[in-house]
RODO-2510 file (C-alpha; in nm, 4 decimals, decimal comma):
residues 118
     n   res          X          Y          Z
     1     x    -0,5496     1,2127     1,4707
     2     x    -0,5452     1,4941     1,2610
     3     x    -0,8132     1,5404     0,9746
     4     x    -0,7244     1,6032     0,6040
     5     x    -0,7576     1,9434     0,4193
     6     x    -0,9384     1,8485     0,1505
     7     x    -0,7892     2,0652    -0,1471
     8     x    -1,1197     2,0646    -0,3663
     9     x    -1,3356     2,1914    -0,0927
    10     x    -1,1174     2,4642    -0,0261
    11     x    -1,0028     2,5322    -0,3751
    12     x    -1,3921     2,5940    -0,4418
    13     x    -1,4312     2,8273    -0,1370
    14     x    -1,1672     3,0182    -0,2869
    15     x    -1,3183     3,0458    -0,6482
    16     x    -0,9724     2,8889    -0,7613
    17     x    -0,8650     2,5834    -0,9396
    18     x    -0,6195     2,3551    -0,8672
    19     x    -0,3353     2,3498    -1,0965
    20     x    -0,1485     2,0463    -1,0019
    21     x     0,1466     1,9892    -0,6839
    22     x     0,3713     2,2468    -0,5811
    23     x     0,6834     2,0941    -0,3949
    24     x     0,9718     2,2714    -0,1999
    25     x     1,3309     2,1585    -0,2822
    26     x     1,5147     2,3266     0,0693
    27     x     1,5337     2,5429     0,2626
    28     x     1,2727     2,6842     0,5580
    29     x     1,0233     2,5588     0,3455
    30     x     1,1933     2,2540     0,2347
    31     x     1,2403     2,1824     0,6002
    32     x     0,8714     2,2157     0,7158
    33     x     0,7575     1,9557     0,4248
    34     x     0,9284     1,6831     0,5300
    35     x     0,8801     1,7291     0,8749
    36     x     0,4701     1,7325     0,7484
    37     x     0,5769     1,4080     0,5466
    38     x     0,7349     1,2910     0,8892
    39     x     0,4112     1,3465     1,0977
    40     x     0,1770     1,2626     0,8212
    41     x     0,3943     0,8950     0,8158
    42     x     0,5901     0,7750     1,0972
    43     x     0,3482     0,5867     1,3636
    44     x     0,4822     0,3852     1,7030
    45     x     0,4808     0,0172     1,6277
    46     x     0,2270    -0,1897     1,8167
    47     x     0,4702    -0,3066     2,0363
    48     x     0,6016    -0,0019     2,1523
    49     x     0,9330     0,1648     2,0568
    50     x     1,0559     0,4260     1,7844
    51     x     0,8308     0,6019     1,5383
    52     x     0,8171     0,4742     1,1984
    53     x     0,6678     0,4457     0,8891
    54     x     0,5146     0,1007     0,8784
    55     x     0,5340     0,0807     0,5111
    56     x     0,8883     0,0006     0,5482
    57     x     0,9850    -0,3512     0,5117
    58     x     1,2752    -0,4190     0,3344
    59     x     1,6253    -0,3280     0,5107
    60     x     1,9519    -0,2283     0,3382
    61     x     2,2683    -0,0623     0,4687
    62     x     2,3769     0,2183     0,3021
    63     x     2,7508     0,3919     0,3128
    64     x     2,7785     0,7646     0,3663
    65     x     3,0401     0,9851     0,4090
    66     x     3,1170     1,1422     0,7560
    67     x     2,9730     1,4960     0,5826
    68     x     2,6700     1,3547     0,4704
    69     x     2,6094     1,1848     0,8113
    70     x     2,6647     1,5132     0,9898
    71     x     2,4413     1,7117     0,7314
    72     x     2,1932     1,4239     0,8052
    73     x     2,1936     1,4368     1,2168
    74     x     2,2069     1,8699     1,1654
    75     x     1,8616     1,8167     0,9841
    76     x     1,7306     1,5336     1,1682
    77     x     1,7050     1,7946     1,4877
    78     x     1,5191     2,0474     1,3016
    79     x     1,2705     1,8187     1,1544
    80     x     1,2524     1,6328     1,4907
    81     x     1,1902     1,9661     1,6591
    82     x     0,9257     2,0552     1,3717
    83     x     0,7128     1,7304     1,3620
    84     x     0,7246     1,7200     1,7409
    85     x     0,8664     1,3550     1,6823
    86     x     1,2172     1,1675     1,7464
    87     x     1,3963     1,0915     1,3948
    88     x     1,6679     0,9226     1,2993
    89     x     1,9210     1,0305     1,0678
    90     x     1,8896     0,7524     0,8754
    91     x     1,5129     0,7373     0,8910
    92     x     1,5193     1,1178     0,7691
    93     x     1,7643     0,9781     0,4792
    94     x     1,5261     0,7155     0,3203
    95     x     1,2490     0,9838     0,2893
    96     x     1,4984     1,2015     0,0879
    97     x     1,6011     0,9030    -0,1207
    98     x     1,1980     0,8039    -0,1690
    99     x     1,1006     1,1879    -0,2370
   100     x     1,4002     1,2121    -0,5078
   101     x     1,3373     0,9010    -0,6322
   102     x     0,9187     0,9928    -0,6927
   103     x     1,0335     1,3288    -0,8604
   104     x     1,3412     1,1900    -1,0632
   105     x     1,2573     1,0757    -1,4718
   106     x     1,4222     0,9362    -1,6989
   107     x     1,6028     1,2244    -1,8447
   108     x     1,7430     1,3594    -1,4689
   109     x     1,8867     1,0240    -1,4492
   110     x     2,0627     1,0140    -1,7532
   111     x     2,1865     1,3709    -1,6555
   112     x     2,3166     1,2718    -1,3421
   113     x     2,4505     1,0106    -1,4604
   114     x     2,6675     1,2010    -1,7362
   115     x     2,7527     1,4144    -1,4796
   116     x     2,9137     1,1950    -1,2583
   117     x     3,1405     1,0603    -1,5562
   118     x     3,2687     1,2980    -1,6780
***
């Protein structure tokens, strides 16, 4: 197992200061943070199979549209081929829907929201 960075330590071997979380949105970089946040959380269960994140218990299905399936399997290879790990489109989708979901507030809601009426 990998150990953690701890940000402090290095932060004061720096002569810096931490300012707060800095998060990509897409792109290369996009791309290499989840496949971190896919390493950092999928484990094999204890008896044996897939990788996965062991926090998840609850099940739903979920529609998509063919697109968004294909956009999903086209990123699930380059995150699979970045964490070193086999992922699922699907599995790849509910960390997108938990990272948006973390970052969205109130007032993002609302705006989406608005924006989809009209």
């Amino acid at each position: 197992m990998k150990p953690t960075l701890n940000m402090d330590k290095i932060a004061k071997g720096l002569k810096a200061e931490r300012m707060g979380c800095v998060t990509a949105k897409s792109g290369y970089f996009g791309a290499h943070q989840v496949a971190a946040e896919v390493q950092a959380r999928f484990r094999p269960p204890t008896s044996g199979g897939r990788s996965t994140d062991p926090s998840w218990t609850e099940r739903r299905l979920v529609a998509f549209t063919p697109k968004t399936l294909a956009k999903l399997e086209e990123l699930t290879v380059q995150v699979g081929l970045m964490a070193n790990l086999k992922v699922e489109p699907l599995q790849l989708a509910a960390i997108l829907v938990e990272v948006a979901a973390e970052q969205m507030g109130k007032e993002e809601a609302e705006r989406l929201v608005k924006t989809h009426q009209s």
